[in-house]
C-alpha positions as CSV (number, residue, x, y, z in Angstrom):
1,X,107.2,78.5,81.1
2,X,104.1,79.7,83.0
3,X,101.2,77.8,83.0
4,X,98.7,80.5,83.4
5,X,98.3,83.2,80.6
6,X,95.4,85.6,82.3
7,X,95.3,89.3,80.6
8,X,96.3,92.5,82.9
9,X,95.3,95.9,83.1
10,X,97.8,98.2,81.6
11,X,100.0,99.9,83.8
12,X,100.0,104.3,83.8
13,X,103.9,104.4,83.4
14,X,105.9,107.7,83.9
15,X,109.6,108.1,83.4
16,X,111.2,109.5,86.7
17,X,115.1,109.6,87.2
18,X,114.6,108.0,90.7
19,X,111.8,106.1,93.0
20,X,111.7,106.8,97.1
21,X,113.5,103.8,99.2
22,X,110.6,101.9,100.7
23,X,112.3,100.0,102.7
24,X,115.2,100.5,104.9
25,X,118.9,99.0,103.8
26,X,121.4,96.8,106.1
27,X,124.3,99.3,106.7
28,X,127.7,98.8,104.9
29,X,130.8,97.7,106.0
30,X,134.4,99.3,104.7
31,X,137.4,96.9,104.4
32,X,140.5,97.2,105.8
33,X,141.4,100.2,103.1
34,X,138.6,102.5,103.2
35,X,136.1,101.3,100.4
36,X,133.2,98.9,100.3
37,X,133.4,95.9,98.9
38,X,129.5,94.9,96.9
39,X,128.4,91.6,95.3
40,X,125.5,90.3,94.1
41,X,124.5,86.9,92.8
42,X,122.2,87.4,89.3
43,X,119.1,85.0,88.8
44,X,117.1,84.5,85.8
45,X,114.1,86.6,85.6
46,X,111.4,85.4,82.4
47,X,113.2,82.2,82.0
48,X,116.0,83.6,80.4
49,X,118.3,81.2,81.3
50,X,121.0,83.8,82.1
51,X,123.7,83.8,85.2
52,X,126.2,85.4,86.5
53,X,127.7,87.6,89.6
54,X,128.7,91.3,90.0
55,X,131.2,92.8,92.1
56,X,131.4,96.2,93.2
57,X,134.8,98.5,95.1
58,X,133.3,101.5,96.4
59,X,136.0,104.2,97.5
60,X,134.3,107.6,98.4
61,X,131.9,108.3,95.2
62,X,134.2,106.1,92.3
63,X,132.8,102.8,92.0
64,X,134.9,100.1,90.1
65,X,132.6,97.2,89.1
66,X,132.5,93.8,87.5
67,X,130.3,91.9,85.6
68,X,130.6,88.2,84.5
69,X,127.1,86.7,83.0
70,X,126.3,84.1,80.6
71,X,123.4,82.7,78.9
72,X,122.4,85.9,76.8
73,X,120.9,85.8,73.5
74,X,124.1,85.8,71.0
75,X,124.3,88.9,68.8
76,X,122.0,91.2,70.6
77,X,122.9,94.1,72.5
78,X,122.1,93.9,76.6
79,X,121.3,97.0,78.3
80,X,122.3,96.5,81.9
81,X,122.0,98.8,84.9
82,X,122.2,99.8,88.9
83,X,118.4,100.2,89.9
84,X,117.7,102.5,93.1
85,X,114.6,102.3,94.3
86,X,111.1,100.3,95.6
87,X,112.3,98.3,97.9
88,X,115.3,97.7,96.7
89,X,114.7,94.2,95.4
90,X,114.8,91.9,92.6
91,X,110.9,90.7,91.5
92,X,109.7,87.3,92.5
93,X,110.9,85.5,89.3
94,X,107.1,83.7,89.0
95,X,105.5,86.8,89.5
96,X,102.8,87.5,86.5
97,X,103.7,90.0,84.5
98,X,102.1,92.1,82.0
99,X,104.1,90.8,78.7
100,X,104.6,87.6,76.6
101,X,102.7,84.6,78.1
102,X,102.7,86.5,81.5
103,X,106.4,87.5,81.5
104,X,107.8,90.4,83.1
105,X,108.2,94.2,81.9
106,X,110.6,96.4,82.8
107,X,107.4,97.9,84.8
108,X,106.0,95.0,86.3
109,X,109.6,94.9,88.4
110,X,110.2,98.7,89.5
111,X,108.2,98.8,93.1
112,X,110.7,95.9,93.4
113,X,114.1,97.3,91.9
114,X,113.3,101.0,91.2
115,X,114.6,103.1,88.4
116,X,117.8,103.3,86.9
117,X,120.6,105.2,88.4
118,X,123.7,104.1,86.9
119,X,124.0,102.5,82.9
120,X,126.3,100.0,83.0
121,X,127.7,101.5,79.4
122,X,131.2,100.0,77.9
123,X,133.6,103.0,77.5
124,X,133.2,106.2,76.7
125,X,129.3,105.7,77.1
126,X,127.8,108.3,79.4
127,X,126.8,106.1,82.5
128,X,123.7,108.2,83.9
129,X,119.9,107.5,83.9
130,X,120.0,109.3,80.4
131,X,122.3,106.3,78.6
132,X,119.6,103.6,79.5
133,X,119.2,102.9,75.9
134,X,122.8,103.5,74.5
135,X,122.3,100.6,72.7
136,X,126.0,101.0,71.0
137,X,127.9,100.8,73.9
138,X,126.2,98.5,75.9
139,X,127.5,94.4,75.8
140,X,126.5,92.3,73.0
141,X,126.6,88.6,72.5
142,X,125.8,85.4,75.0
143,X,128.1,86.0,77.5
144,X,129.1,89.4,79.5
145,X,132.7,90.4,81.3
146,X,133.0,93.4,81.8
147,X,134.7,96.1,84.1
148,X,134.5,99.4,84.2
149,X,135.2,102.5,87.3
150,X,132.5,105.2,87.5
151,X,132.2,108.4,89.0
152,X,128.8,108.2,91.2
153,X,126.9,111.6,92.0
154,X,127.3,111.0,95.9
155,X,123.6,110.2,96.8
156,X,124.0,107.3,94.4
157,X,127.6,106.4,96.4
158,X,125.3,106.8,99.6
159,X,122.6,104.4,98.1
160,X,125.1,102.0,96.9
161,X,126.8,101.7,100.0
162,X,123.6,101.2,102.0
163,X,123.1,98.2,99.7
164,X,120.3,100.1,98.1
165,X,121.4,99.0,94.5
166,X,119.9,96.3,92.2
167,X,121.9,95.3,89.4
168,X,119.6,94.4,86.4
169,X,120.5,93.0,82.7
170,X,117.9,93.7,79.9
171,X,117.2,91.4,76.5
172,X,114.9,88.1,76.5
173,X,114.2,86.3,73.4
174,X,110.7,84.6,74.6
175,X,109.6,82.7,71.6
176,X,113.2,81.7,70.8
177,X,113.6,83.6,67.4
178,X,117.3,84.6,67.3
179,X,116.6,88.2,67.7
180,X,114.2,90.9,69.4
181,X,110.8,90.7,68.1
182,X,107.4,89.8,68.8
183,X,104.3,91.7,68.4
184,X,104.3,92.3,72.4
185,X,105.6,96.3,72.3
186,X,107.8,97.5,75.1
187,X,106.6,98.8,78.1
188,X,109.1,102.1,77.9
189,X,108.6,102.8,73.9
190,X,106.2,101.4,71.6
191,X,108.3,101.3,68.7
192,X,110.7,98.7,70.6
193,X,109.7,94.7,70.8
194,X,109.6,94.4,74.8
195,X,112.1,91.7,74.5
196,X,114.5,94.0,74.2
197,X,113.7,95.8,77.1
198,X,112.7,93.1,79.6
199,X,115.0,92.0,82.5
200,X,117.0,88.8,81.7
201,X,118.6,88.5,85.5
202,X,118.5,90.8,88.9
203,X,120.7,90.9,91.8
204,X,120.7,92.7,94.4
205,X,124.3,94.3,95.3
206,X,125.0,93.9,98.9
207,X,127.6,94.1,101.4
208,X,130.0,91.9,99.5
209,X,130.9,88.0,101.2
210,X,133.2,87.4,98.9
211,X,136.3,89.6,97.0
212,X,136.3,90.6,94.0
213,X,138.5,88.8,91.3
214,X,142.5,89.5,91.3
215,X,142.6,89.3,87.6
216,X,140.0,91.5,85.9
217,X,138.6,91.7,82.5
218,X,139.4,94.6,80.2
219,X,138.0,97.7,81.1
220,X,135.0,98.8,79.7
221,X,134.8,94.9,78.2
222,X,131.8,93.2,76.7
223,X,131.4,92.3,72.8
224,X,130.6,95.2,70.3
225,X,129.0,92.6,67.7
226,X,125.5,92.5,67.9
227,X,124.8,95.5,65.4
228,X,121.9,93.9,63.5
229,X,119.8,94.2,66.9
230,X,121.0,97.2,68.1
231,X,119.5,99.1,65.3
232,X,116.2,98.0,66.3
233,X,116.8,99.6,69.5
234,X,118.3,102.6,68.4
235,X,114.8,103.6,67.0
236,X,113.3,105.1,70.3
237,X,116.6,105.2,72.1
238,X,116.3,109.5,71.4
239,X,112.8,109.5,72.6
240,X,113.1,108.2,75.6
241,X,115.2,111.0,77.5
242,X,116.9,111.0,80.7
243,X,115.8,107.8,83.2
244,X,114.1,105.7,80.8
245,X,114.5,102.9,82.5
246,X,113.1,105.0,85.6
247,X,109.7,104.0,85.8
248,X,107.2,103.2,88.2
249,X,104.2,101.0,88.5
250,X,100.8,102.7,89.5
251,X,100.4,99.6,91.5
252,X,102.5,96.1,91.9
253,X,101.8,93.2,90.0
254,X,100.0,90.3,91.6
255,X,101.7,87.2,91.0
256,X,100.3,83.8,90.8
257,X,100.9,82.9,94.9
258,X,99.2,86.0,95.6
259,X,102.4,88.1,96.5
């Protein structure tokens, strides 16, 4: 855990369904059959404890991913995303954010990862900015697989295949409890405990080194248990609208080596 606990300004936070690209992406190679093959290693963010790897097909604007994570608080819903935006980067896991004992808010991380452009739902979920919070058909439990082929509006399919995207998982139980609480409120709705919303693991989805696995999961897969905590988050799901998880930062969080 972090050592140093100092208190931050709060951030002026505005949901937007998309943030400029900062920075400019390494172009995208197609395989041998047209699409573009997309991985990305995921790292713990807050001391979650949570790993895993995605794999992405992109074939003109359908994207097919996969998603194998473990590590996740058991029973609990995960919301789980493509982030476009900032520059296109996961945070600096030891950065200082503005939530428990210095952790990291969804805010704190979007000049790094953006806003949400594709929710990482299980099927039939919507899978737009608007779904960020469709806490009923997003995985549940300790571990993740999941698969799942998505129609992309084609400036995400351009972003994507630019290596613009940031794949993000959501749900940190800080102090341990079992569940999502705290008195720490989340950064995107105030009637939410911000470990529900705060990013477990990040990884950026690149140009893929690697193929994606032969033998898939289930379409659509991930666990549908989890219903005592998904409540909770079902509260301010409604109020949040389209791009919830679309926020930006006024200004990027200083972190303890004065990144």
């Amino acid at each position: 855990m972090r050592t140093t606990k100092k208190h931050l300004a709060p951030l002026a936070i505005a949901a937007i369904v998309g943030l400029p690209v900062a920075v400019a992406a390494p172009a995208s190679a197609d395989n041998h059959s047209g699409g573009t093959e997309l991985s990305a290693d995921l790292s713990q963010l807050n001391d979650s404890g949570v790993s895993g790897t995605a794999w992405g097909m992109l074939d003109g604007n359908e994207l097919t991913i996969q998603i194998e994570a473990q590590g996740l608080l058991a029973e609990s819903p995960h919301a789980q995303h493509i982030h476009i935006g900032g520059d296109n980067t996961c945070p600096d896991p030891n950065m200082e954010g503005s939530g428990f004992e210095g952790a990291i808010r969804t805010s704190d991380a979007a000049g790094s990862y953006g806003g949400v452009k594709v929710s990482l739902t299980n099927e039939p979920g919507q899978t737009g900015p608007e779904a960020a919070l469709d806490v009923e058909n997003f995985p549940a439990g300790e571990t993740v697989d999941y698969e799942r082929t998505i129609e992309l509006p084609q400036d995400v399919a351009q972003d994507i295949k630019a290596g613009n995207g940031v794949v993000v998982l959501h749900g940190v139980d800080h102090n341990d409890s079992g569940s999502y609480d705290g008195d720490q409120e989340s950064d995107l709705d105030p009637s939410l405990p911000s470990e529900a919303t705060d990013p477990a693991a990040c990884g950026e989805f690149n140009v893929a080194q690697m193929n994606m696995p032969q033998d898939g999961v289930a379409t659509g897969g991930g666990s549908t248990q989890g219903t005592e905590n998904a409540g909770a988050l079902a509260m301010g799901a409604a109020a949040l609208g389209a791009g919830v998880f679309g926020i930006a930062a006024t200004r990027r969080r200083s972190t303890e080596d004065g990144r």
